[in-house]
C-alpha positions as CSV (number, residue, x, y, z in Angstrom):
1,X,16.5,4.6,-5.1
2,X,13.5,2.2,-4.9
3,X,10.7,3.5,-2.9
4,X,7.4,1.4,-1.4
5,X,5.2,4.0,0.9
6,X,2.9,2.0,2.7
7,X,-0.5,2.9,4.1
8,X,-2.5,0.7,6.6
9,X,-6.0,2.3,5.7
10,X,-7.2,5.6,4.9
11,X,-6.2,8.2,2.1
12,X,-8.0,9.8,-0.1
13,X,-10.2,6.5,-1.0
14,X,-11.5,6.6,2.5
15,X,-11.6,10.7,3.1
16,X,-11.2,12.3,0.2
17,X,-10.9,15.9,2.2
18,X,-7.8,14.3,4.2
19,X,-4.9,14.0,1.3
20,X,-1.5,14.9,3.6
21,X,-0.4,11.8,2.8
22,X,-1.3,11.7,-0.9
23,X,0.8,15.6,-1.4
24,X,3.7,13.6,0.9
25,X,3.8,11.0,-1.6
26,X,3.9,13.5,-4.6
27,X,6.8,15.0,-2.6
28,X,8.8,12.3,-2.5
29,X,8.8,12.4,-6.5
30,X,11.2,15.9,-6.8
31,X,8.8,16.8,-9.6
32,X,7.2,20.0,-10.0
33,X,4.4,17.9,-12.2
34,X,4.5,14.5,-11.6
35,X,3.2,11.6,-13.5
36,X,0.8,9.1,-11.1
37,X,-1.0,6.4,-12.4
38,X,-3.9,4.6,-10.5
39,X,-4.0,0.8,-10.4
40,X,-8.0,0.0,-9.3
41,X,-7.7,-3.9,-9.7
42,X,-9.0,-4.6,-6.0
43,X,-11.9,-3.1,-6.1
44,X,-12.5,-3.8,-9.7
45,X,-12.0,-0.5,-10.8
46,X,-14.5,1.2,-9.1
47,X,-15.7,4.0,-10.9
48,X,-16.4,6.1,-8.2
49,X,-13.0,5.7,-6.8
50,X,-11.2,6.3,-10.1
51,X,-13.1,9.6,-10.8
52,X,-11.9,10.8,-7.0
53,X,-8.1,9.8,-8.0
54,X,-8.7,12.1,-10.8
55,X,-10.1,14.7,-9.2
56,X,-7.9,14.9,-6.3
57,X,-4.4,14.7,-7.8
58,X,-5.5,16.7,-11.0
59,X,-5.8,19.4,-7.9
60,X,-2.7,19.1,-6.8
61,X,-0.4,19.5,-9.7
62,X,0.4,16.2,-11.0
63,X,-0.5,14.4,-13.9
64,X,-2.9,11.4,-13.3
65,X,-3.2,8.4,-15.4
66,X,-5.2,4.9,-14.6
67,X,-4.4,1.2,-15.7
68,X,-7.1,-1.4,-15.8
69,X,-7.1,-4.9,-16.2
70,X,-10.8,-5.5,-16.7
71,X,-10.7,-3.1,-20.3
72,X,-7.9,-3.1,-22.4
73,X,-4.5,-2.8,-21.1
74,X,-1.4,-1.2,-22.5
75,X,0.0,-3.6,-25.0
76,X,3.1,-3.1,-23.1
77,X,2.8,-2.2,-19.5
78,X,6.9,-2.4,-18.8
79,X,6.6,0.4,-21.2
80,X,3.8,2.4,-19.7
81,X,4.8,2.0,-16.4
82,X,8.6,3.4,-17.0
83,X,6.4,6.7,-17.7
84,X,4.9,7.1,-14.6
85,X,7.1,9.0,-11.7
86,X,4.6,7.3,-8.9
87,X,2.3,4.7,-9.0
88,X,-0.6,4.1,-6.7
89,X,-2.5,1.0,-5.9
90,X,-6.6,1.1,-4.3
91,X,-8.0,-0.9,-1.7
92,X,-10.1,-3.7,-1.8
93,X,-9.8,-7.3,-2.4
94,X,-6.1,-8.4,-2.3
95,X,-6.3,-12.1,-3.3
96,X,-8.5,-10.6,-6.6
97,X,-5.2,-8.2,-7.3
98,X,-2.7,-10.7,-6.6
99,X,-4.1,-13.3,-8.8
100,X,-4.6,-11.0,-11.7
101,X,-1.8,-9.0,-11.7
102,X,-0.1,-12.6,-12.2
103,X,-1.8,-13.3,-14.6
104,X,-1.4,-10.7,-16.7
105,X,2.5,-10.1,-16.0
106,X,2.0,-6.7,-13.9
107,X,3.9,-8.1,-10.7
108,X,6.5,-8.4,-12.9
109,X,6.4,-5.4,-14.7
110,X,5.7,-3.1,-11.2
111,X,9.0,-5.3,-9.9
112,X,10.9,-4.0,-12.7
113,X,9.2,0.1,-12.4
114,X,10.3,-0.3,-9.0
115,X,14.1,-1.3,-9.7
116,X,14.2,2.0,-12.2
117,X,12.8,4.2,-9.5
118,X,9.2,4.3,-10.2
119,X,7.6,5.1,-6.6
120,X,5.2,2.2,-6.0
121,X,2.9,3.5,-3.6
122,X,-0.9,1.9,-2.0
123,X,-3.7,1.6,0.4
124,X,-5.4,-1.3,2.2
125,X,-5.0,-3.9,-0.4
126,X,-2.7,-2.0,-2.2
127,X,-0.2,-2.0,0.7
128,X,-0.1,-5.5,1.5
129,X,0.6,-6.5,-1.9
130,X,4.1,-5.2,-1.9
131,X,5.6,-7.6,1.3
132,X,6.4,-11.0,1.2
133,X,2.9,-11.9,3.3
134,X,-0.3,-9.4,4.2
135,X,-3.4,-9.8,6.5
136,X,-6.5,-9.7,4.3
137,X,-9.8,-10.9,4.1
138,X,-10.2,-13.9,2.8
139,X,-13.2,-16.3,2.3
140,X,-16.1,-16.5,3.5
141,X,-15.6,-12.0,3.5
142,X,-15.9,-12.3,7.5
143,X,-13.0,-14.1,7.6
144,X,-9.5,-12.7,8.0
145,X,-6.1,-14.7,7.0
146,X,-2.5,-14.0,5.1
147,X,-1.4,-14.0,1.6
148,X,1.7,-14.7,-0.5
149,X,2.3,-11.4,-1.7
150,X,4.5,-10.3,-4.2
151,X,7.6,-9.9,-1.8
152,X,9.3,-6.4,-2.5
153,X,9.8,-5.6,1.0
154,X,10.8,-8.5,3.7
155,X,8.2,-9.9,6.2
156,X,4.6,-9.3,6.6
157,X,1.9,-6.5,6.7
158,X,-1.2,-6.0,8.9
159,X,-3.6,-2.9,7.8
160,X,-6.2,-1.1,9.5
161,X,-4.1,-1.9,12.8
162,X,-6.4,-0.3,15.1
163,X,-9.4,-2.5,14.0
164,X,-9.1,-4.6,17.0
165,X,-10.2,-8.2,15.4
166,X,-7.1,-7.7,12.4
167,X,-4.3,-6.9,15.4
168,X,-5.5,-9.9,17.5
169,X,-5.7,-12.5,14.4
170,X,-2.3,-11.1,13.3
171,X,-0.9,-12.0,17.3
172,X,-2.6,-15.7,16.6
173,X,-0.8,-15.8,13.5
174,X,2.8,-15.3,15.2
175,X,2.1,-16.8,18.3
176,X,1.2,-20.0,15.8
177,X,4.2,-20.2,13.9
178,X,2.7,-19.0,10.9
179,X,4.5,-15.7,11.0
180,X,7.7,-14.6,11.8
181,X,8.5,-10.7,11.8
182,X,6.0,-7.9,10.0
183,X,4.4,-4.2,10.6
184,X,1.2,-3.3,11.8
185,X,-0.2,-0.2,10.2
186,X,-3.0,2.0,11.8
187,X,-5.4,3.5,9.5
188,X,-4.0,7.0,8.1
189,X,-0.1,5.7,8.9
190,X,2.1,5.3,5.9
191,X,5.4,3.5,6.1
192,X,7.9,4.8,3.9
193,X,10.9,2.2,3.0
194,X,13.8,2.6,0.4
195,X,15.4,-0.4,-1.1
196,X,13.7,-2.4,1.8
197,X,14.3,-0.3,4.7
198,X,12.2,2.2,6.5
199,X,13.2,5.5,6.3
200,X,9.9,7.3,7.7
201,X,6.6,6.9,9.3
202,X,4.1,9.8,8.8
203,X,0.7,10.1,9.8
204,X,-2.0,12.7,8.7
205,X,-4.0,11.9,12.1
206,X,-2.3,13.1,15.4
207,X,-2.7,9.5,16.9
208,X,-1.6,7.5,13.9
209,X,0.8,4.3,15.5
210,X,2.8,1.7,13.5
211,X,4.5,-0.9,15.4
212,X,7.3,-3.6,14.8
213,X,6.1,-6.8,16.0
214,X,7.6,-10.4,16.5
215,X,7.2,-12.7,19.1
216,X,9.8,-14.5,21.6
217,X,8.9,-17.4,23.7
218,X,5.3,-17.7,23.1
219,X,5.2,-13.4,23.6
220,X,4.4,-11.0,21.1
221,X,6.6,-8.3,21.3
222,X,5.4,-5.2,19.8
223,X,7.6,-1.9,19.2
224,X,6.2,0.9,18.4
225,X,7.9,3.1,15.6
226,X,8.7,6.7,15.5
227,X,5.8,8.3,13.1
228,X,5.9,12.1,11.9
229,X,2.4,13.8,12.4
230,X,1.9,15.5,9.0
231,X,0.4,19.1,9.0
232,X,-0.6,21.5,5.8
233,X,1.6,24.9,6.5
């Protein structure tokens, strides 16, 4: 089974003392101990944040690993990455990951982790890199538009969803042609797809919305999905 879970914003880079959806995503693992490694390209691998990945799963009984770009990388990342039960990207700068990870050969080796049931999981940036499209900030920073992503699940993605200016740009964007079908993601919503399809949306916050959106005749239409409030028994 190949497994994306998506989140619009949030996690445990944003509020490190909210983590439902960080112990869902172990969950979805079947692992007593499971292997997670942290992929920090986005943000450059900020130290801060990688010492907080550490700290939070190492709490949680799972084994946590990082892979960075900017050091020295595995001499075979197909091979390290077939290790790892789950695999989490950060947030940050998308167009920096995308480029890079290109570069180096990790889309294609997270492509084929994926296909052998490596969980591919992210945040922010590290959500919008899995569709075919994403709404991101581009350049000057101020300035939002969509990227070519590296297309595991069909359509497009718009994070932080309840940030007013990134829902309105992403109705310009449809109602200009420029999109056809995608998900918008509220901060602390994660989508949960298998082999392309969603199979759940849970949120950690009681208000958490995703919504389906296309447009028809010059309309957006927007429909909101079912999402599971996520609570610690």
């Amino acid at each position: 089974m190949r497994q994306i879970i998506a989140l619009g914003g949030g996690g445990f880079a944003f509020d490190p003392e909210n983590t439902l959806i960080e112990e869902y995503i172990l969950r979805q693992s079947m692992k007593d101990n499971p292997t997670i490694c942290f992929i920090g390209t986005a943000s450059g691998d900020e130290e801060a944040m990688i010492s907080s990945f550490y700290e939070i799963f190492s709490a949680r009984n799972a084994s946590p690993s990082d892979l960075s770009l900017f050091g020295q990388p595995p001499k075979d990342l197909n091979d390290f990455l077939s290790t790892q039960d789950i695999v989490y990207v950060g947030p940050g700068w998308a167009r920096n990951l995308i480029v890079l990870w290109k570069e180096w050969g990790l889309d294609t080796a997270l492509r084929n982790a994926w296909d052998k049931g490596v969980i591919l999981a992210g945040v922010s940036a590290g959500s919008v890199c899995w569709y075919e499209e994403g709404l991101t900030m581009w350049h000057p920073p101020d300035e939002l538009g969509m990227l070519t992503d590296l297309g595991l699940i069909q359509g497009s993605q718009c994070p932080h969803y309840n940030q007013n200016r990134r829902r309105e740009t992403f109705y310009t964007l449809f109602l200009e042609n420029k999109v056809s079908f995608g998900i918008g993601v509220e901060d602390d919503v994660a989508i949960h797809y298998s082999d392309n399809k969603i199979v759940r949306c849970v949120s950690s916050r009681p208000s958490g919305k995703a919504y389906r959106i296309s447009h028809n005749n010059g309309k957006i239409v927007e429909h909101q999905l079912k999402v599971d409030i996520l609570t610690r028994s």
